[in-house]
C-alpha positions as CSV (number, residue, x, y, z in Angstrom):
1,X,-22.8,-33.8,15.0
2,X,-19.6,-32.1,14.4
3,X,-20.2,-28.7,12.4
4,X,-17.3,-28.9,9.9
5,X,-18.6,-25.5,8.3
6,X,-18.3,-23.6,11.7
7,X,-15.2,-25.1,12.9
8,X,-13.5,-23.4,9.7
9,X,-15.7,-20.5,10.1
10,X,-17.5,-20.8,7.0
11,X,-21.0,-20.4,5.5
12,X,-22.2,-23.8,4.0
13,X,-21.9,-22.1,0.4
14,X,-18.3,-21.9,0.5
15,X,-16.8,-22.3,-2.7
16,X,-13.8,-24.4,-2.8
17,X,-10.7,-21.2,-2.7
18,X,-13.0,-19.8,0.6
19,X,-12.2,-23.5,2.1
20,X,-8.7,-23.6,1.6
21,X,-7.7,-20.0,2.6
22,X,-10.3,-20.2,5.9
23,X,-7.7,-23.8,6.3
24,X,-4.8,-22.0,5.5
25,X,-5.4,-18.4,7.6
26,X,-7.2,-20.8,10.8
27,X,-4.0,-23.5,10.4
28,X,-1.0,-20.9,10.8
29,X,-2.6,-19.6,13.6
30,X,-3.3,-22.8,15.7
31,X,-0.9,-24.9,14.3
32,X,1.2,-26.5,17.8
33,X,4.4,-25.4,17.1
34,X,3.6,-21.4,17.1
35,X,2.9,-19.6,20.3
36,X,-0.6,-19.9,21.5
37,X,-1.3,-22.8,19.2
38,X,-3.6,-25.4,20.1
39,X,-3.2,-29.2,18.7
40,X,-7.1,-29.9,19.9
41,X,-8.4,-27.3,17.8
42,X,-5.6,-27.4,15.0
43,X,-6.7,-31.1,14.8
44,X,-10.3,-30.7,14.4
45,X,-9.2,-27.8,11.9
46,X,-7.9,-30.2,9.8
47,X,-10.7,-33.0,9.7
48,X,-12.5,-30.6,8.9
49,X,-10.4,-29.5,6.1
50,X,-10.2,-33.1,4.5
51,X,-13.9,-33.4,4.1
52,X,-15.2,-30.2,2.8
53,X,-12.0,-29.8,0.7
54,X,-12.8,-33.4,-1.2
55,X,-15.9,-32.7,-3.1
56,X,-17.2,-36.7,-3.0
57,X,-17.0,-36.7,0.9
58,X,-18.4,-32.9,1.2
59,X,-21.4,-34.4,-0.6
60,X,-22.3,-37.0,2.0
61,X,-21.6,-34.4,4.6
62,X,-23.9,-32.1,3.7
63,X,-26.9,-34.3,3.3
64,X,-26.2,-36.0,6.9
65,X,-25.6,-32.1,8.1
66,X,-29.0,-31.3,6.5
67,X,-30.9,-34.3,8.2
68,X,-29.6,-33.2,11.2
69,X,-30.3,-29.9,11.1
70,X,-33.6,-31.1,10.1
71,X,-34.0,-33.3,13.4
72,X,-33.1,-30.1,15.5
73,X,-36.2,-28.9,14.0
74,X,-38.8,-31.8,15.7
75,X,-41.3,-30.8,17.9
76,X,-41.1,-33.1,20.7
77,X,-44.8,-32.2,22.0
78,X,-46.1,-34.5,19.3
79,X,-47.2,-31.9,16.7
80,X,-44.8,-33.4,13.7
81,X,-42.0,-31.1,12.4
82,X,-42.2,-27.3,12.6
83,X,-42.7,-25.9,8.9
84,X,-39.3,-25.0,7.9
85,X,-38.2,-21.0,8.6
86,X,-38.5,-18.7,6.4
87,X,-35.2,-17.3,5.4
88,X,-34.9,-13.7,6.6
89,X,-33.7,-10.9,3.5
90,X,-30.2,-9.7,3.6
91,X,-29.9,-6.0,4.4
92,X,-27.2,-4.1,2.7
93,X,-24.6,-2.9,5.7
94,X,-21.3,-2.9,4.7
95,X,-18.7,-5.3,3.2
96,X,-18.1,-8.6,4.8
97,X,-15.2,-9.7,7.0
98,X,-11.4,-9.2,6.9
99,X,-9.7,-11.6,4.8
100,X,-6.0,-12.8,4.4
101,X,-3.9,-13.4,1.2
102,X,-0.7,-14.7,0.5
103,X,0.9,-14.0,-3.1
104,X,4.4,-14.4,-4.6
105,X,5.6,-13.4,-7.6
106,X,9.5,-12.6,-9.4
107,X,10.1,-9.1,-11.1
108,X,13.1,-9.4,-13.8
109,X,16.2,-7.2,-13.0
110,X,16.1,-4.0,-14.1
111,X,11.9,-3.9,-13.6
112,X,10.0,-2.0,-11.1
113,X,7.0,-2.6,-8.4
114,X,4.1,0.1,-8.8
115,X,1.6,0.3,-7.2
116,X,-1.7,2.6,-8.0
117,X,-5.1,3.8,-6.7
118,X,-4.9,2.1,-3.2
119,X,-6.6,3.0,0.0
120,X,-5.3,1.8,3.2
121,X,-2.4,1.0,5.4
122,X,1.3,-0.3,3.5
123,X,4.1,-1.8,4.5
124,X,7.3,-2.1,1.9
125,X,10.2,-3.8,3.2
126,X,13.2,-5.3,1.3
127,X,13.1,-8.9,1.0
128,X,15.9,-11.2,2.7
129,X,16.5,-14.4,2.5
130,X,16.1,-14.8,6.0
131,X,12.4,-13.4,5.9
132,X,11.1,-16.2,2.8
133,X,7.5,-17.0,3.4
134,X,6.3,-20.8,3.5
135,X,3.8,-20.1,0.9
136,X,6.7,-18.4,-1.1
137,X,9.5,-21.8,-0.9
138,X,6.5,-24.1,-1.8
139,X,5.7,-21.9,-5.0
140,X,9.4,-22.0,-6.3
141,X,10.7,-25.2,-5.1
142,X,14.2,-26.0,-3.1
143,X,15.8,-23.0,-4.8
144,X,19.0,-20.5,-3.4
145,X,17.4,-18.6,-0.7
146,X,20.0,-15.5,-1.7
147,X,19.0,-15.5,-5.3
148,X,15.8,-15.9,-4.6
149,X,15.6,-13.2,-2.4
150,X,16.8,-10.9,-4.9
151,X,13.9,-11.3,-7.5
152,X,11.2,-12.2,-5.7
153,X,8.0,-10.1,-4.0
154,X,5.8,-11.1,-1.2
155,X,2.6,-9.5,-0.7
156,X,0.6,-10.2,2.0
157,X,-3.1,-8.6,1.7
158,X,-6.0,-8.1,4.1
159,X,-9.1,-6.6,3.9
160,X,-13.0,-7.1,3.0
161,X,-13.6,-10.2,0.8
162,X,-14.9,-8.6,-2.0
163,X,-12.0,-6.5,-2.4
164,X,-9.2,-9.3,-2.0
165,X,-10.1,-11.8,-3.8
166,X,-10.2,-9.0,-6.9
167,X,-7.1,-7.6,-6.3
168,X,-4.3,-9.0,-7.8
169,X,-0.3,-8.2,-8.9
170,X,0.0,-8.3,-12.3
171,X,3.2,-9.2,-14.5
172,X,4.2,-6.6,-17.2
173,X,6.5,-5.2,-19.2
174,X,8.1,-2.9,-16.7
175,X,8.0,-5.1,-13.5
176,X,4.9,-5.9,-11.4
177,X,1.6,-3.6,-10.8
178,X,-0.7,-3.8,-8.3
179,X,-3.4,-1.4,-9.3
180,X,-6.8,-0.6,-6.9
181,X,-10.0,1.6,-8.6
182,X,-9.8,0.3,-11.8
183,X,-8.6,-2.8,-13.8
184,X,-7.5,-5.2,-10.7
185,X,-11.3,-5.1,-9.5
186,X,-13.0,-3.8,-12.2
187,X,-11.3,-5.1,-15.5
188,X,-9.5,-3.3,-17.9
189,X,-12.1,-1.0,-18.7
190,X,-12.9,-0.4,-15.0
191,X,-14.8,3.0,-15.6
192,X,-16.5,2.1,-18.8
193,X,-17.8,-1.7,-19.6
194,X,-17.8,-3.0,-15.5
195,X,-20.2,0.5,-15.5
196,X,-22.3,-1.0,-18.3
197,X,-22.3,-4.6,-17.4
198,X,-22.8,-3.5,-13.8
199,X,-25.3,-6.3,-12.9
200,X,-23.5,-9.6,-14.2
201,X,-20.3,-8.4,-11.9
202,X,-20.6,-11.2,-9.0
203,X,-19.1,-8.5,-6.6
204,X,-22.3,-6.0,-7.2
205,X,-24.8,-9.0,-6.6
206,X,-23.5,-9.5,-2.9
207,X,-26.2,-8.6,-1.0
208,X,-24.0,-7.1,1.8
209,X,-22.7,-4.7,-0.4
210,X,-25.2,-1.1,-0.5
211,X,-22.7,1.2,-2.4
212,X,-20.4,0.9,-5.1
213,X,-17.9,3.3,-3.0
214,X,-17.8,0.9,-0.5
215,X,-15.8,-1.6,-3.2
216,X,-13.8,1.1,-5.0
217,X,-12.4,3.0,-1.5
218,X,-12.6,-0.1,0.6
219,X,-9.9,0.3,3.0
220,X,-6.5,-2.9,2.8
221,X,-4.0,-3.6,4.7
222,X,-0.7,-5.0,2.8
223,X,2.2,-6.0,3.4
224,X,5.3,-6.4,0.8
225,X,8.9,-7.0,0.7
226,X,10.6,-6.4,-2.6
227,X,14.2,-7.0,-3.7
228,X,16.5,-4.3,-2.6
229,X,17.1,-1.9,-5.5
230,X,14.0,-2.3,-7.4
231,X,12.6,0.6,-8.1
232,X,9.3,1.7,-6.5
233,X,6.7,3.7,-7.9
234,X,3.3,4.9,-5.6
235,X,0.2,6.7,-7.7
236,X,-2.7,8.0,-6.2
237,X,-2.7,6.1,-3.0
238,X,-4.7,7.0,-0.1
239,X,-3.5,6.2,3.4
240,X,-0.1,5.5,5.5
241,X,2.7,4.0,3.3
242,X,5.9,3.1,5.2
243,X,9.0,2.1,2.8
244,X,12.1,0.9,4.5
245,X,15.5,0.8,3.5
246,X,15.4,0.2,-0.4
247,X,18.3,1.5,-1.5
248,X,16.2,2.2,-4.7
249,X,14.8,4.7,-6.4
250,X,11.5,5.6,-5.4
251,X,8.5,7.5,-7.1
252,X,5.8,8.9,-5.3
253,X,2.9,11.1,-7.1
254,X,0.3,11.5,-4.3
255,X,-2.7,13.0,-3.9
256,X,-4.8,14.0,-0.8
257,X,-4.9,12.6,3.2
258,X,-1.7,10.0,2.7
259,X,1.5,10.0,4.6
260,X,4.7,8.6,3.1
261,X,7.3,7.4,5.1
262,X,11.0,6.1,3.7
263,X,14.2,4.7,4.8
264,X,17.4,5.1,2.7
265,X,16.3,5.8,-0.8
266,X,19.0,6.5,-3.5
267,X,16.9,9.2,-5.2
268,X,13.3,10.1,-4.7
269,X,11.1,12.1,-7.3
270,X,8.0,13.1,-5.1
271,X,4.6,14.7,-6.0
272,X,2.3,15.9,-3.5
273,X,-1.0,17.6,-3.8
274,X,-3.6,18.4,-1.4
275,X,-2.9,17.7,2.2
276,X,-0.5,14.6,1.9
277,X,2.6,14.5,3.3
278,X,6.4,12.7,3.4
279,X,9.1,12.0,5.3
280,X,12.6,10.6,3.6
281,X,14.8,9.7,6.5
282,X,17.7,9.4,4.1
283,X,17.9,10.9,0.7
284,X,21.7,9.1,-0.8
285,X,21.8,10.9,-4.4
286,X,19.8,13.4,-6.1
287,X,15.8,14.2,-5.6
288,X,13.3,16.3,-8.0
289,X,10.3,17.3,-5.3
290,X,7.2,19.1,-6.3
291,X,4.6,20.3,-3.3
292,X,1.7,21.9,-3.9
293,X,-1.8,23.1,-1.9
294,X,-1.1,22.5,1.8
295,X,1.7,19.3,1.3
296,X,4.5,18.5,3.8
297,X,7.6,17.0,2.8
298,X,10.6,16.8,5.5
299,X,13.7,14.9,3.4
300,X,17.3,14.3,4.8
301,X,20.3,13.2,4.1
302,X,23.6,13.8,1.8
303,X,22.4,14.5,-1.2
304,X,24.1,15.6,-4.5
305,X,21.3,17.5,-6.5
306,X,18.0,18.4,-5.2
307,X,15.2,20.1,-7.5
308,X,12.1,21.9,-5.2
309,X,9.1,23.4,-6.3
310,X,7.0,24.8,-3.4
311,X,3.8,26.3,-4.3
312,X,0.8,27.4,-2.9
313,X,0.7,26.6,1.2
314,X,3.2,23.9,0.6
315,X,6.0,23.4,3.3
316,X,9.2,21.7,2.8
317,X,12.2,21.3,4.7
318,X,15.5,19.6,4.6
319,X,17.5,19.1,6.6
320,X,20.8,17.2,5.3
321,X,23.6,18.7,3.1
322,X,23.0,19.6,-0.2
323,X,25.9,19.9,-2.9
324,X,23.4,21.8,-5.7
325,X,20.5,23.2,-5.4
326,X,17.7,24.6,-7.6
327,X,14.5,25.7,-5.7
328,X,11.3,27.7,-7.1
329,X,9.2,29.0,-4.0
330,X,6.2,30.8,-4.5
331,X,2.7,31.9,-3.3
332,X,2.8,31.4,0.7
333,X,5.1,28.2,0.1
334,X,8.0,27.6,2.4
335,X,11.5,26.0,2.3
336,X,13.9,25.6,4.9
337,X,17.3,24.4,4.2
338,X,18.9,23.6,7.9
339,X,22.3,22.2,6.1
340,X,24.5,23.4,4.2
341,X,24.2,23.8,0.4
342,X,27.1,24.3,-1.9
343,X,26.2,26.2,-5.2
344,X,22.3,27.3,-4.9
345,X,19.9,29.1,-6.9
346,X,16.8,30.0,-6.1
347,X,13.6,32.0,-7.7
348,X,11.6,33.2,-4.8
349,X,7.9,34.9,-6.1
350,X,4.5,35.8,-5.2
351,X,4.9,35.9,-1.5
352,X,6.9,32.8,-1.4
353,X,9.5,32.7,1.6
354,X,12.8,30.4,1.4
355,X,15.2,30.4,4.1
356,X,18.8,28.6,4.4
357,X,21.2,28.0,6.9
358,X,24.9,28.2,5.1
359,X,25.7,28.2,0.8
360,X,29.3,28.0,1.1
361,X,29.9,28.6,-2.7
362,X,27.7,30.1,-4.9
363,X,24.2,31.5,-4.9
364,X,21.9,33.0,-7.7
365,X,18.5,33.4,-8.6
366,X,15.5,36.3,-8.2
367,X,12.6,37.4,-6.4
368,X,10.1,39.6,-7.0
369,X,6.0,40.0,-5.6
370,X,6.4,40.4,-2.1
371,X,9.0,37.0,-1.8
372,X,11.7,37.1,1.2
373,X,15.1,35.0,1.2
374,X,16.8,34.9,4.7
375,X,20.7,33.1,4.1
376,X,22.3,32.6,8.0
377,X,25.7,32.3,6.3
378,X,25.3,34.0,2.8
379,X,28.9,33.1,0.3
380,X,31.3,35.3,-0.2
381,X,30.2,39.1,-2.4
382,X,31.8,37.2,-5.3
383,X,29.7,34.8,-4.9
384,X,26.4,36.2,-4.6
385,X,23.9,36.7,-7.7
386,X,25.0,40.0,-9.6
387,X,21.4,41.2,-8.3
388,X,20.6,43.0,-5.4
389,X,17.6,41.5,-4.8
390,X,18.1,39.2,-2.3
391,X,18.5,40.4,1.4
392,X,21.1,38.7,3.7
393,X,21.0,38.6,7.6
């Protein structure tokens, strides 16, 4: 007999959304008409689909299944049927397999997508209306692909079970959020009442899962495209992060081992702490960037005003043309201008070391404790801050 449950990869206590998106993930991939499909397997795929997805006719299935299984069991020596197995205990050892989900959603102009207290790999793209998922034109109907394309977000998310199906984007005020460690798994309270009611959550009874860190760090991969020019704001997310050409603004406060990478970006306002680190190919207007503890932040471009703060270890460099800039550098942070600035002024303390290739204008500021400023190509005298503190080369 024809195992409908393992041709979908399924246990037999499937619930009804684990049948359609094991259908759904199994059908893209076999379907005939993409490479390496196979119409054998995408057929059986689908018979299977039609009788566990119809509650009358998975009824009858499973009690046939069960007598068969049941026949499997005979002993054919003549000693009856074998006493049925006793069902083994499930040992705690991690959470279960990868899963795959597909979610669409609009954010109203003038809103925002945030995202917050993720862990994992990230992919932001802008949507186009080349690129529209399936899933996405079945959710809004024959509509304009090119106004469509510029209010609507596709998220693709994978990662263990317990986690996905928790997670979800959420519609507010402001635009869309997507939040991790707290209310998307936890509920709105995620470090108070799902503490307290810790045993009625369905995702602590799963017996696969031994650690409550294994739910709240568990480690995603997701993939979004949002309209060009939405704003894009990133808190407290762990892991690689790749945003491509937005033409947006973009906020980043981040915190720890992740890695930011960004296209063209028409200003960026970027915290890091710890040892995270960023890289804006192409900064297009002004930036306000604050790096602290051992931080990297490499940023290029043209850009018109540029605020830095580099404390502690923290190393920045830029290497684009700047028309003002203010920078504060202290402790043993470093800053490297490689272009040329305009009108500058910098506060250099406490050990702090800045260094810039050409100011072509004007440049002001102090330093005291220790600090060092190198200019290549200082302005002219006139130019210069009415203090001698700053030494020229």
């Amino acid at each position: 007999m024809i195992n409908y449950y393992e041709t979908l990869r399924l246990d037999p206590s499937a619930d009804a959304e684990d049948i359609k998106g094991a259908y759904r993930q199994l059908a893209k991939r076999f379907h005939p008409d993409v490479a390496g499909g196979d119409p054998v397997r995408f057929a059986r795929i689908c018979d299977a689909y039609e009788v566990l997805s119809d509650p009358n006719r998975r009824k009858r299935f499973d009690g046939v299944f069960r007598a068969s299984q049941a026949d499997q069991e005979f002993n054919p020596r003549g000693r009856g049927f074998r006493p049925p197995r006793p069902a083994r205990p499930a040992q705690p050892r991690g959470l279960g397999p990868p899963f795959t989900r597909l979610m669409s959603l609009t954010v109203e102009r003038g809103g925002r997508f945030m995202m917050e207290g993720l862990t994992g790999k990230f992919v932001i793209d802008p949507t186009h209306k080349n690129a529209l998922w399936e899933t996405t034109l079945r959710k809004f109907g024959d509509v304009d692909r090119q106004a469509l394309a510029r209010k609507v977000i596709q998220i693709r998310l994978k990662g263990p079970r317990e986690v996905v199906r928790k997670l979800r984007p959420a519609k507010v005020d402001y635009g869309v959020q997507f939040k991790g460690r707290g209310s998307a798994i936890f509920g709105e309270d995620a470090f108070g009442a799902a503490f307290d009611e810790i045993g009625s959550a369905s995702v602590f009874n799963n017996p696969h899962v031994s650690d409550l860190h294994q739910i709240i760090d568990a480690k995603i991969e997701l993939e979004a495209t949002v309209p060009e020019g939405v704003p894009i704001y990133l808190y407290d997310m762990s892991g690689d992060i790749a945003v491509g050409d937005q033409l947006s603004e973009l906020f980043a406060d981040l915190d720890g081992a992740a890695s930011l990478k960004a296209g063209r970006i028409s200003s960026a306002d970027i915290t890091l702490r710890g040892a995270s680190k960023a890289h804006i190919t192409h900064l297009m207007g002004s930036g306000d960037l604050i790096v602290l503890g051992a931080g990297k932040l490499l940023v290029g471009g043209k850009i018109d005003r540029l605020r830095v703060v580099v404390e502690q270890e923290a190393h920045v460099e830029v290497i684009g043309t700047v028309a003002a800039l203010q920078a504060s550098v202290s402790g043993r942070g470093y800053l490297h201008v490689k272009g040329t600035v305009d009108v500058a002024h910098c506060d250099v303390r406490a050990g702090g070391y800045a260094k810039m290739a050409k100011v072509t204008h004007s440049l002001t500021g102090s330093r005291s404790g220790g600090a060092a400023l190198d200019v290549l190509e200082p302005p002219p005298n006139g130019n210069r801050s009415a203090t001698s503190q700053f030494g020229f080369r």
